[in-house]
N, C-alpha and C positions, 0 to 999 in steps of 0.2 A: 554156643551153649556150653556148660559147664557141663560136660557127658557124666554122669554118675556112671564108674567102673562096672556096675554091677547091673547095669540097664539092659536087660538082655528081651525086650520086647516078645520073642519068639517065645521064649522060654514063659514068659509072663501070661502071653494067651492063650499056656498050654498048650505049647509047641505046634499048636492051628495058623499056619500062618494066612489060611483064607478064611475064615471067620474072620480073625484079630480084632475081639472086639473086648471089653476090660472083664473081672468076673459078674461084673454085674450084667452086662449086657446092654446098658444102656449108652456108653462113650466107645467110639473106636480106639484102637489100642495104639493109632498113630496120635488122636489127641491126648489120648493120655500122656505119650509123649510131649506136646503142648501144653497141657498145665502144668506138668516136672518143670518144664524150660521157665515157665512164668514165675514158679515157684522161688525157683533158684535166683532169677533177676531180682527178688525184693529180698532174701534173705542174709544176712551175715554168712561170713567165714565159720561161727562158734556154732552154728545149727544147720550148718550144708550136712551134716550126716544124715540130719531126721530123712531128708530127701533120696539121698543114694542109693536108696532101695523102692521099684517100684512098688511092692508090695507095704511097705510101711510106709512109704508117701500117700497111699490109697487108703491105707486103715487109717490116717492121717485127716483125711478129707471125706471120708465116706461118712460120719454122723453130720457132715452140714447138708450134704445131698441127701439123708434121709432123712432130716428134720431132729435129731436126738439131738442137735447143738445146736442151740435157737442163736441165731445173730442179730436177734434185737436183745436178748441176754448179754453177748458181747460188747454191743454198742453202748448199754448201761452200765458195764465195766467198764470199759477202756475209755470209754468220754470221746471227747473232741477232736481226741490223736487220731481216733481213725475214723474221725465221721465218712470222710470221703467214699474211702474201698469196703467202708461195711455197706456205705449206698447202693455202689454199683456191685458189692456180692445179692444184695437183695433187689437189685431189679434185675440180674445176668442170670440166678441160680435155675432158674425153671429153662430157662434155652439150654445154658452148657449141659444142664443134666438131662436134663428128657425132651429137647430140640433139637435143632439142627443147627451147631452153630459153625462157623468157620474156625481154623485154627487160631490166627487172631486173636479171635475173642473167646477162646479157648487160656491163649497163652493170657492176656487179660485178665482173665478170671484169677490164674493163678499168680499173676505178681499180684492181683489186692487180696485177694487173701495169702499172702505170703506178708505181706503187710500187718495182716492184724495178727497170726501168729507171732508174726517179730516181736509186737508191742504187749501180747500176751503173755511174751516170756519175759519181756523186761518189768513188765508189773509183777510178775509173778516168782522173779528172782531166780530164773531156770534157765542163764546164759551160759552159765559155765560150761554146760555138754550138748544142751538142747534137748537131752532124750525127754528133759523132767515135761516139758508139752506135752509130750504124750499122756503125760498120768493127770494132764488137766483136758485134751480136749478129743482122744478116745476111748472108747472103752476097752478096748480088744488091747491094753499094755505090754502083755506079759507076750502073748503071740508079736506084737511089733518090734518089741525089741529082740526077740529071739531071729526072726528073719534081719533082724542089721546086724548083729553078729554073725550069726552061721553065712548071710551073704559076704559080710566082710573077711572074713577069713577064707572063704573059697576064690573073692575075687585076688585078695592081697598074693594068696597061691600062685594064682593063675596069672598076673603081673610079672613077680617074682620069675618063672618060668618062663616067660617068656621076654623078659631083658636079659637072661643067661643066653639063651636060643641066641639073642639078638647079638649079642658079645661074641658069640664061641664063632658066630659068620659076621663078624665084622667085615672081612675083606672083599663080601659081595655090596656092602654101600659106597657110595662116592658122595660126599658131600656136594652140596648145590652151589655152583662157581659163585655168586652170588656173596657167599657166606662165610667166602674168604678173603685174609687182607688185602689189600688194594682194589678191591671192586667197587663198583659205581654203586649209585643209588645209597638209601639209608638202608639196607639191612643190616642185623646185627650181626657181625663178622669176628670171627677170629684170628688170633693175632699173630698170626701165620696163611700163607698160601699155597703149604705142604699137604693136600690131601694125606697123605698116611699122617703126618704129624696131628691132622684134625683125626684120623680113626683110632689112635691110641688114647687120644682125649677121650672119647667118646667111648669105649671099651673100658678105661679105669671108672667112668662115671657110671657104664652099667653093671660092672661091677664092684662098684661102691656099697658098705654097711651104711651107710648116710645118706643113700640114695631114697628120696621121696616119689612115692608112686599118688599119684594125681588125674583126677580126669580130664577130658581131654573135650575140644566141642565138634569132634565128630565120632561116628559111633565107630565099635570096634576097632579101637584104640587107648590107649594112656598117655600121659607125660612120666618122665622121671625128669627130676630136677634134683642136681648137686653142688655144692660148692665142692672145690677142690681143692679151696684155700691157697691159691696162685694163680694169676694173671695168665686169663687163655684168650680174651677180647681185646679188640682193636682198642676198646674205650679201656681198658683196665680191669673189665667182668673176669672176677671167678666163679662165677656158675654156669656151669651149663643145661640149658633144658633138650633131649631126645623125646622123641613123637613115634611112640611105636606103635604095629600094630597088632590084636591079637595074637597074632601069628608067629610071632619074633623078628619081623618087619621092619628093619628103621627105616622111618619115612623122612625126619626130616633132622638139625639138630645145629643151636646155636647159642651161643652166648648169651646170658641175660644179667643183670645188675641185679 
């Protein structure tokens, strides 16, 4: 899964982590988890932001579960693009919402409806950012987009801080033999088999101005991905992607094209 940086589940259930169940009370705060993941599998690159926030994914989705955004409305908009997932939104909505469903069908729900938002923003000429969905299919606008700002900016922080961490204790990682040149199998390797050669790679990259913070698909973590504009891969890669974790953690860190 594309871990949205800012997924902080504890923090979501209001810091209960034995409840853990969404503010509504009606989905556990682990399938909540489950529909984000569905969500993310059917949407574009141009509107993975609307998601990144559990709480604006939720203001996102909460007028279909309460009925203030009818999906036979949608389905006389959008036409025949999404006959399919507006089907299975109106025969799944009553289980995911107020049944029992499995994660599955949980995560289901959310790629067909990530489906007909896709095709709602392209009819509606709101690809450039994604936020403009919002001002078409919830009410609560001006509250969602204030939580993906103030989330984005606390998570970017808190990345930020901790690829320094991760840099300033470079010399507690070792790279995975694996991931250097001459090793077997297809991993992506570098084009070297100088452990420290590969941690000074990885120390300019975390601390790179050009360095991209990214989610990652497991929790509490990120990617940073950089070019470094010269050949550090076995194959000719100059980018490298590092997997940290909260914490200042490298976890893992290799060449990609």
């Amino acid at each position: 899964m594309d871990n949205p940086l800012s997924h902080n589940l504890y923090a979501y259930c209001g810091n209960n982590p034995i409840s853990y169940t969404d503010p509504s009370g009606n989905m556990r705060c682990n399938q909540v988890d489950d529909l984000l993941y569905g969500l993310v599998q059917s949407l574009g690159e141009s509107i993975k932001d609307i998601i990144y926030s559990p709480l604006a994914a939720w203001a996102l989705v909460k007028d279909i579960k309460n009925g203030n955004l009818s999906l036979q409305d949608l389905a006389d908009a959008l036409g025949e693009s999404v006959a399919g997932p507006i089907k299975h939104l109106m025969a799944n909505s009553g289980k995911v919402w107020f049944g029992d469903p499995t994660d599955a069908q949980v995560q289901q729900y959310g790629k067909n409806l990530g489906y007909v938002i896709q095709e709602a923003i392209a009819v509606g000429g709101a690809v450039k950012t994604g936020i403009k969905v919002i001002d078409k299919m919830v009410t609560s606008t001006k509250t969602a987009k204030k939580v993906i700002a103030a989330e984005a900016n606390s998570v970017l922080k808190k990345a930020s801080e901790a690829a320094y961490k991760a840099a300033d204790n470079i010399d507690s990682f070792t790279v995975s033999n694996k991931h250097l040149y001459g090793a077997g199998g297809n991993w992506n390797k570098f084009n070297t088999n100088d452990a420290n050669k590969v941690n000074r790679i990885i120390k300019e990259a975390l601390e790179s101005q050009n360095a991209q913070f990214l989610p990652n698909n497991q929790p509490n973590s990120f990617k940073i991905e950089v070019d470094l504009g010269r050949s550090i891969g076995a194959k000719g890669e100059t980018k490298v992607r590092v997997i940290i974790g909260d914490d200042g953690k490298i976890w893992t860190a290799f060449p990609i094209k």
